[in-house]
N, CA, C and O atoms as a CHARMM CRD file, in Angstrom:
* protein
*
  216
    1    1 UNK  N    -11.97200 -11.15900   8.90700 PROA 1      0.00000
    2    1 UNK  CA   -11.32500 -10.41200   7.84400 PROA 1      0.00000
    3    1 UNK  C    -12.20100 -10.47100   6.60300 PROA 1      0.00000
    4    1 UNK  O    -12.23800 -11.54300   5.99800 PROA 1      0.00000
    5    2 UNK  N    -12.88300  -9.48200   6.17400 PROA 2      0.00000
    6    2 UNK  CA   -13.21000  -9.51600   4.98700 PROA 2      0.00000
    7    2 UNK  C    -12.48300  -9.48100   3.76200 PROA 2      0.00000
    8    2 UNK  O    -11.27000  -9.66300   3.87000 PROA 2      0.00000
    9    3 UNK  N    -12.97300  -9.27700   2.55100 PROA 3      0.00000
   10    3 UNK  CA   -12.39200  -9.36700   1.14800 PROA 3      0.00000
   11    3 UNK  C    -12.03700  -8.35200   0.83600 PROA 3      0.00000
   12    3 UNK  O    -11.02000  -8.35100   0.14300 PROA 3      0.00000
   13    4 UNK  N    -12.64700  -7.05200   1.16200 PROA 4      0.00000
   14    4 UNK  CA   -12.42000  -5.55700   0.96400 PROA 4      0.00000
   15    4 UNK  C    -11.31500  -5.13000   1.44100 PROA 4      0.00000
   16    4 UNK  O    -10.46000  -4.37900   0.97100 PROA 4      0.00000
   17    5 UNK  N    -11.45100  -5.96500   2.94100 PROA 5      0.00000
   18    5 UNK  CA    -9.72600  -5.79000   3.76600 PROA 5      0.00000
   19    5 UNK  C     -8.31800  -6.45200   3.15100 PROA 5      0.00000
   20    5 UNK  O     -7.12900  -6.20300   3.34500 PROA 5      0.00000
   21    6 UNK  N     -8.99200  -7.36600   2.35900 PROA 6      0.00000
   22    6 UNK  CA    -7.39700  -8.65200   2.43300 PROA 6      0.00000
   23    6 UNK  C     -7.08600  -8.18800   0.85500 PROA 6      0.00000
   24    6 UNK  O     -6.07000  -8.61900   0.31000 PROA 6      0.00000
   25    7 UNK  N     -7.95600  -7.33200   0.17100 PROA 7      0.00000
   26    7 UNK  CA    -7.59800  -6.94400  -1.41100 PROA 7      0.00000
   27    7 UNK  C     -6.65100  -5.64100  -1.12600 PROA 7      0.00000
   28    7 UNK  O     -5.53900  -5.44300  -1.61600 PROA 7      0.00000
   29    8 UNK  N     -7.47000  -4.67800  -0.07600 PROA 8      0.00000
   30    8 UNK  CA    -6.20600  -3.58300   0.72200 PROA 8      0.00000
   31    8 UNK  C     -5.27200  -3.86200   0.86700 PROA 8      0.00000
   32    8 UNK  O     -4.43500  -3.45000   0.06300 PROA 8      0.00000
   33    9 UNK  N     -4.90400  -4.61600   1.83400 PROA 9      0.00000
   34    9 UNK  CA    -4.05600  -4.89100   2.29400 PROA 9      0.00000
   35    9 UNK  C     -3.16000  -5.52500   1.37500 PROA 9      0.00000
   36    9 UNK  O     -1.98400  -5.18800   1.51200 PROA 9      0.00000
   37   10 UNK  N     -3.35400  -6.17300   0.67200 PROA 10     0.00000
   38   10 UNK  CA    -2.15600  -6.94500   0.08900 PROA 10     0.00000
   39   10 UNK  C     -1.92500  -6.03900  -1.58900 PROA 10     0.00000
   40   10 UNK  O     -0.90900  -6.16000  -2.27300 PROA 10     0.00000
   41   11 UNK  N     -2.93900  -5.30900  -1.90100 PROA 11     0.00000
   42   11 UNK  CA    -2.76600  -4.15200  -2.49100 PROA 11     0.00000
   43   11 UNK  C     -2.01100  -3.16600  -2.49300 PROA 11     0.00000
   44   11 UNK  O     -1.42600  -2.73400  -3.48600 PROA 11     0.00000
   45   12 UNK  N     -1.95200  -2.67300  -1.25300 PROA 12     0.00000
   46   12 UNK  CA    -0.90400  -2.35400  -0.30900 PROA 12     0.00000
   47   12 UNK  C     -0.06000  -2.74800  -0.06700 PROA 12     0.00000
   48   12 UNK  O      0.60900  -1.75600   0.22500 PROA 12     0.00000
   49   13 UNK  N      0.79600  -3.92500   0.11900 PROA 13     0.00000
   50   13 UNK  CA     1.76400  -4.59600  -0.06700 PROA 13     0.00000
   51   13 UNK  C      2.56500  -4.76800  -1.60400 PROA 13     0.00000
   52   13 UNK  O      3.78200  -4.83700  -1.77800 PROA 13     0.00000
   53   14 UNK  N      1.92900  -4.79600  -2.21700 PROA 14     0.00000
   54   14 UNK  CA     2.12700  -5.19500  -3.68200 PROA 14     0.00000
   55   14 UNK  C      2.52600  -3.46100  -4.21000 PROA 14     0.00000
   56   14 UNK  O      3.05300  -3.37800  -5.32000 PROA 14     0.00000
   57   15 UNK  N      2.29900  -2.24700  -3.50100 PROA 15     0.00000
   58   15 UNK  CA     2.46600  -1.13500  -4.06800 PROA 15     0.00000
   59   15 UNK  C      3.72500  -1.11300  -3.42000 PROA 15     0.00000
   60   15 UNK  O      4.77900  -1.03500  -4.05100 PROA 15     0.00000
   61   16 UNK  N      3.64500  -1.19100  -1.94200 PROA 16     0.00000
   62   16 UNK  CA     5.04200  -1.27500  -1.44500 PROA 16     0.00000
   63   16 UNK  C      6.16300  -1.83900  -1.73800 PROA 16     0.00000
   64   16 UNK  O      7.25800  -1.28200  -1.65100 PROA 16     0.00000
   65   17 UNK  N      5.95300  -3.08000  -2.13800 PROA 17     0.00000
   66   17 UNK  CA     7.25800  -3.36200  -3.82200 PROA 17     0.00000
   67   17 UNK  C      7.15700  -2.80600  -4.23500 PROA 17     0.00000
   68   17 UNK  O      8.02100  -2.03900  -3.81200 PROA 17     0.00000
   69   18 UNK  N      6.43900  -2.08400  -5.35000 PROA 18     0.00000
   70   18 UNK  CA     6.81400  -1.03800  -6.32100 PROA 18     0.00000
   71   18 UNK  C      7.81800  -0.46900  -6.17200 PROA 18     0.00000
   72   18 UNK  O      8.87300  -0.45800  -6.80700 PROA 18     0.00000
   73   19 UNK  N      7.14600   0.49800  -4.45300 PROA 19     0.00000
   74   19 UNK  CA     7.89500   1.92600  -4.11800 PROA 19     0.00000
   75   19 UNK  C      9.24400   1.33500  -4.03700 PROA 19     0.00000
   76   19 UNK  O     10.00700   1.72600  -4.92100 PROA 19     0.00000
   77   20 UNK  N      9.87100   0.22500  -2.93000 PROA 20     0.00000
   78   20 UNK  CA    11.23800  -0.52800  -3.20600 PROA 20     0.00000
   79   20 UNK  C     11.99800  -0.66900  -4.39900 PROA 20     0.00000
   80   20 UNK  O     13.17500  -0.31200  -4.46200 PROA 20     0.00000
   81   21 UNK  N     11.36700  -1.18100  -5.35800 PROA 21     0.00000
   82   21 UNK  CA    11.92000  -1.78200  -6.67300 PROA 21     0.00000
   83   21 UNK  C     11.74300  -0.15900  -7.19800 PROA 21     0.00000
   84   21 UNK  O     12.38500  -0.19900  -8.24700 PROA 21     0.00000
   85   22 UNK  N     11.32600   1.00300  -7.08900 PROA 22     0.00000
   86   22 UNK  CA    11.27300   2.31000  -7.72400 PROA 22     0.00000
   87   22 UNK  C     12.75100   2.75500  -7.40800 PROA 22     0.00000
   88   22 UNK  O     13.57800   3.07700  -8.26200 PROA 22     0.00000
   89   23 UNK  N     12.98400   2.71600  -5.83800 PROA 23     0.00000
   90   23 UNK  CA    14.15600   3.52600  -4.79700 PROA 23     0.00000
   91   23 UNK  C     15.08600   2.92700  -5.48300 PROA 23     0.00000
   92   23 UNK  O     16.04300   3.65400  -5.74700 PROA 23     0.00000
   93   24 UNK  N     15.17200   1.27000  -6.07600 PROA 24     0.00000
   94   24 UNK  CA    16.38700   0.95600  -6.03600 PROA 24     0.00000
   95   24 UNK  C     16.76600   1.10600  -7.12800 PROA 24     0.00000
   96   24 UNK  O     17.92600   0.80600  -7.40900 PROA 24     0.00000
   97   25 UNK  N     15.63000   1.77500  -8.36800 PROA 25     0.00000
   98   25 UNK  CA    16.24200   1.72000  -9.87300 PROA 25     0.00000
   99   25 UNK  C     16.14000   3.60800  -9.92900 PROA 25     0.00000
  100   25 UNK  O     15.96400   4.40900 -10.84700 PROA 25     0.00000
  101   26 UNK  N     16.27500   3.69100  -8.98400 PROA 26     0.00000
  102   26 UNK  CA    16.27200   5.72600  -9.11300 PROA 26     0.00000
  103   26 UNK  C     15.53300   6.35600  -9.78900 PROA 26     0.00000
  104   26 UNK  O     15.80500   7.26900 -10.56900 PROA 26     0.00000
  105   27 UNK  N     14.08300   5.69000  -9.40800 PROA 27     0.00000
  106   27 UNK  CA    13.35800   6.43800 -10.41000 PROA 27     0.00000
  107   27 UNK  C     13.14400   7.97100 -10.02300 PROA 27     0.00000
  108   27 UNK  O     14.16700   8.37100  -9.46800 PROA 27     0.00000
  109   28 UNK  N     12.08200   9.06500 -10.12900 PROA 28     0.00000
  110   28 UNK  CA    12.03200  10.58600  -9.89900 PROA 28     0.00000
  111   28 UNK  C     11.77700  10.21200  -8.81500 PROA 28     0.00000
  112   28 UNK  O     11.51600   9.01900  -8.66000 PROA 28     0.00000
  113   29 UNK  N     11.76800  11.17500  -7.62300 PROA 29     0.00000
  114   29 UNK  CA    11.38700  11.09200  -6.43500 PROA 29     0.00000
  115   29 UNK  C      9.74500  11.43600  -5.80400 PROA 29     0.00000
  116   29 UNK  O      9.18400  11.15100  -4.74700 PROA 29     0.00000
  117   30 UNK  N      9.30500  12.23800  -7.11600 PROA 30     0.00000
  118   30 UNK  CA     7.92400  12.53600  -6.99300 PROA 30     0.00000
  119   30 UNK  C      6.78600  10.98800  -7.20600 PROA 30     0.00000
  120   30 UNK  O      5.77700  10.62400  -6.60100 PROA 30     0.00000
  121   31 UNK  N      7.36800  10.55400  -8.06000 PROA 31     0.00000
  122   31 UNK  CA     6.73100   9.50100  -8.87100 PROA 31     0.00000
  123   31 UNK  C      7.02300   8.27700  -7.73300 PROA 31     0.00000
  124   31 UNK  O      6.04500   7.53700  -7.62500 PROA 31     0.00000
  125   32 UNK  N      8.17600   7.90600  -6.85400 PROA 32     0.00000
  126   32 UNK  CA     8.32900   7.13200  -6.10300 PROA 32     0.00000
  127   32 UNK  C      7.24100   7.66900  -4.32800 PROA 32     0.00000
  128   32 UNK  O      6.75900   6.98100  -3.42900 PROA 32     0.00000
  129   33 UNK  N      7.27100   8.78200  -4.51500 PROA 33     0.00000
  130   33 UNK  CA     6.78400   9.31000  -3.22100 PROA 33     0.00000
  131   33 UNK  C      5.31200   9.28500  -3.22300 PROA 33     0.00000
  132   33 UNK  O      4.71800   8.99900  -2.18400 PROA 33     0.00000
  133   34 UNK  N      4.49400   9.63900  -4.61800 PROA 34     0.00000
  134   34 UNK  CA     3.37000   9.28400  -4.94600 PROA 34     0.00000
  135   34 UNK  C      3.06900   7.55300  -4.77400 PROA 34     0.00000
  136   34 UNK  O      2.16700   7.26800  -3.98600 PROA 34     0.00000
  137   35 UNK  N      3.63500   6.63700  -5.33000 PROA 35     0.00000
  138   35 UNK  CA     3.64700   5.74200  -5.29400 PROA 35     0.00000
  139   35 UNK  C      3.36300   5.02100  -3.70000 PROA 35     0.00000
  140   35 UNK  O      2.46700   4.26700  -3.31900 PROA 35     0.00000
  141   36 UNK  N      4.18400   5.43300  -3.20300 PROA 36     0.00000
  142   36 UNK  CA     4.52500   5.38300  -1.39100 PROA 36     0.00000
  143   36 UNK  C      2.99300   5.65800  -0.45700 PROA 36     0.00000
  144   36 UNK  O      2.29600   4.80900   0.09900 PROA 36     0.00000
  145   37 UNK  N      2.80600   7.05700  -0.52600 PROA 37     0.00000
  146   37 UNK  CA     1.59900   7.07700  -0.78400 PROA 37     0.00000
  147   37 UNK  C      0.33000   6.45400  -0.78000 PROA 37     0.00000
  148   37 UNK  O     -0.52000   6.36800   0.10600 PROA 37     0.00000
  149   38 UNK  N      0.37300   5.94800  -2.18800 PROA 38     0.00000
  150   38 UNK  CA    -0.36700   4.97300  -2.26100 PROA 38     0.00000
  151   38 UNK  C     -0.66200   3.87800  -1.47000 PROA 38     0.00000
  152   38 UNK  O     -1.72500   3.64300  -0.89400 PROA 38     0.00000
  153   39 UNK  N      0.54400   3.10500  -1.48600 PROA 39     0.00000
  154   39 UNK  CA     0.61900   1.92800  -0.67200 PROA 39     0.00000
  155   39 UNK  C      0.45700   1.86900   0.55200 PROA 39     0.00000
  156   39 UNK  O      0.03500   0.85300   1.10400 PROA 39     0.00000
  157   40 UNK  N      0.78500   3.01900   1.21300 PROA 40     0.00000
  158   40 UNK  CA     0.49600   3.63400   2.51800 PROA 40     0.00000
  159   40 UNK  C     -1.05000   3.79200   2.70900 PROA 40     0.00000
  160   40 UNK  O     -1.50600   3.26500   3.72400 PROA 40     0.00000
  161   41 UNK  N     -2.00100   4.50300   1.80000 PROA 41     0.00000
  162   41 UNK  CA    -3.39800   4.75800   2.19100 PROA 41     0.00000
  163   41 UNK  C     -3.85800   2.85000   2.10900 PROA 41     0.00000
  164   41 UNK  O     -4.47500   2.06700   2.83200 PROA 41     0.00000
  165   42 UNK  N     -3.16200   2.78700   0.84900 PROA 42     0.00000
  166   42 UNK  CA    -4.22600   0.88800   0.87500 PROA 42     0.00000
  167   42 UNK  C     -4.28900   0.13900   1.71500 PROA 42     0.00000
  168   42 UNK  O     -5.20700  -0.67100   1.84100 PROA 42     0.00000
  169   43 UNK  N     -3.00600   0.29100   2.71300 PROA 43     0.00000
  170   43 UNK  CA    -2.74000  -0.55700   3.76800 PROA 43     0.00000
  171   43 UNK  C     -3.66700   0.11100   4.84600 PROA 43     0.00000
  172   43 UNK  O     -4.69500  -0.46500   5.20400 PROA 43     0.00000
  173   44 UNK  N     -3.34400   1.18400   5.30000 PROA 44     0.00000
  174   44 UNK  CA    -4.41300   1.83900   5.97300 PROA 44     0.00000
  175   44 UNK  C     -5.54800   1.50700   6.12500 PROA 44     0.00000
  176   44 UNK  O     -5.92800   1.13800   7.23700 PROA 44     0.00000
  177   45 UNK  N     -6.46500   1.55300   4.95400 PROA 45     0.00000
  178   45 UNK  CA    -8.00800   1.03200   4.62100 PROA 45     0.00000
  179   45 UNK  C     -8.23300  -0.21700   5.04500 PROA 45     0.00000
  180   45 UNK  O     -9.26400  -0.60900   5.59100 PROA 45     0.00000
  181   46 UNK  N     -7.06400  -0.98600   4.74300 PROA 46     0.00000
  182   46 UNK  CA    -7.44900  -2.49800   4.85300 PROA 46     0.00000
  183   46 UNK  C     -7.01400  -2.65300   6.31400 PROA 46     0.00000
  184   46 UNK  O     -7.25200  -3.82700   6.59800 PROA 46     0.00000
  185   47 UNK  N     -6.60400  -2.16300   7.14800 PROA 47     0.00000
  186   47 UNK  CA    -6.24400  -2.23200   8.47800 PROA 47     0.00000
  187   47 UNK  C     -7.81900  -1.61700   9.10500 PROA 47     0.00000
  188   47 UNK  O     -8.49600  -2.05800  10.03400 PROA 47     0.00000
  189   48 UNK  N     -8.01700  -0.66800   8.37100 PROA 48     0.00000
  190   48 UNK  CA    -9.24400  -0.17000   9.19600 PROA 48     0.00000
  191   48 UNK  C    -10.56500  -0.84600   8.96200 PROA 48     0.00000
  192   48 UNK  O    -11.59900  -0.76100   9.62500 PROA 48     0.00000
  193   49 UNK  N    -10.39000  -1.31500   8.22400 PROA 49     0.00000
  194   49 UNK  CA   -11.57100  -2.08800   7.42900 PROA 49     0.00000
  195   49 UNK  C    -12.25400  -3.82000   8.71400 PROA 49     0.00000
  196   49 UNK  O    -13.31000  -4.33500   9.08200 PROA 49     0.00000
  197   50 UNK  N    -10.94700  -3.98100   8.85400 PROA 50     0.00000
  198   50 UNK  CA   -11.11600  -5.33000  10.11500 PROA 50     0.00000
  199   50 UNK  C    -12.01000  -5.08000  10.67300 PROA 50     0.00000
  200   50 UNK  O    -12.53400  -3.96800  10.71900 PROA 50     0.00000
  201   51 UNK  N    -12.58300  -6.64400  11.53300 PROA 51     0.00000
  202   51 UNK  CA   -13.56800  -6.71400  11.73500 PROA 51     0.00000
  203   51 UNK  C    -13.10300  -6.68800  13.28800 PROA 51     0.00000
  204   51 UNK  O    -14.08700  -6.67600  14.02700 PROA 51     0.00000
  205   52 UNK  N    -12.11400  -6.67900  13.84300 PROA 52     0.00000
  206   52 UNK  CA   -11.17600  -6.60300  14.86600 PROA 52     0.00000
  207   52 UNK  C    -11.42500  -5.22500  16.11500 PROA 52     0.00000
  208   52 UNK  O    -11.01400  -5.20400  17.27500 PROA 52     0.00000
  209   53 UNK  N    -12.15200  -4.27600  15.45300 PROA 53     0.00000
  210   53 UNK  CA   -12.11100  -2.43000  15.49200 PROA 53     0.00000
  211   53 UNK  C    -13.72200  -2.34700  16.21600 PROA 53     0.00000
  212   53 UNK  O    -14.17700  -1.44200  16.91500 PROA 53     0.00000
  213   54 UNK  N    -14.35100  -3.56900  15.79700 PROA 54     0.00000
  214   54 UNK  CA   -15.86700  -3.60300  16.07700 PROA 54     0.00000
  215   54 UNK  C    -16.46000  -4.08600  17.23400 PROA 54     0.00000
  216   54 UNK  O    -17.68500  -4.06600  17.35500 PROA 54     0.00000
């Protein structure tokens, strides 16, 4: 596991609270879905990023 992966990934995690703590205080739905998004590509990267794939 590299550093590039485990900053993704938990980058990614840490957005994915956001998007939670967004849903549950009602924020706009654009702004929560963007958010989502996000956390979704970071995790992605850092999944693809492993050294696991090689």
């Amino acid at each position: 596991m590299t550093w590039a992966s485990t900053l993704l990934f938990a980058g990614g995690l840490f957005l994915g609270g956001g998007t939670f703590s967004f849903i549950q205080q009602k924020m706009p739905r654009g702004v929560t879905l963007l958010l989502a998004l996000g956390a979704l590509m970071c995790v992605l990267a850092g999944v693809a990023l492993l050294e696991v794939w090689e």
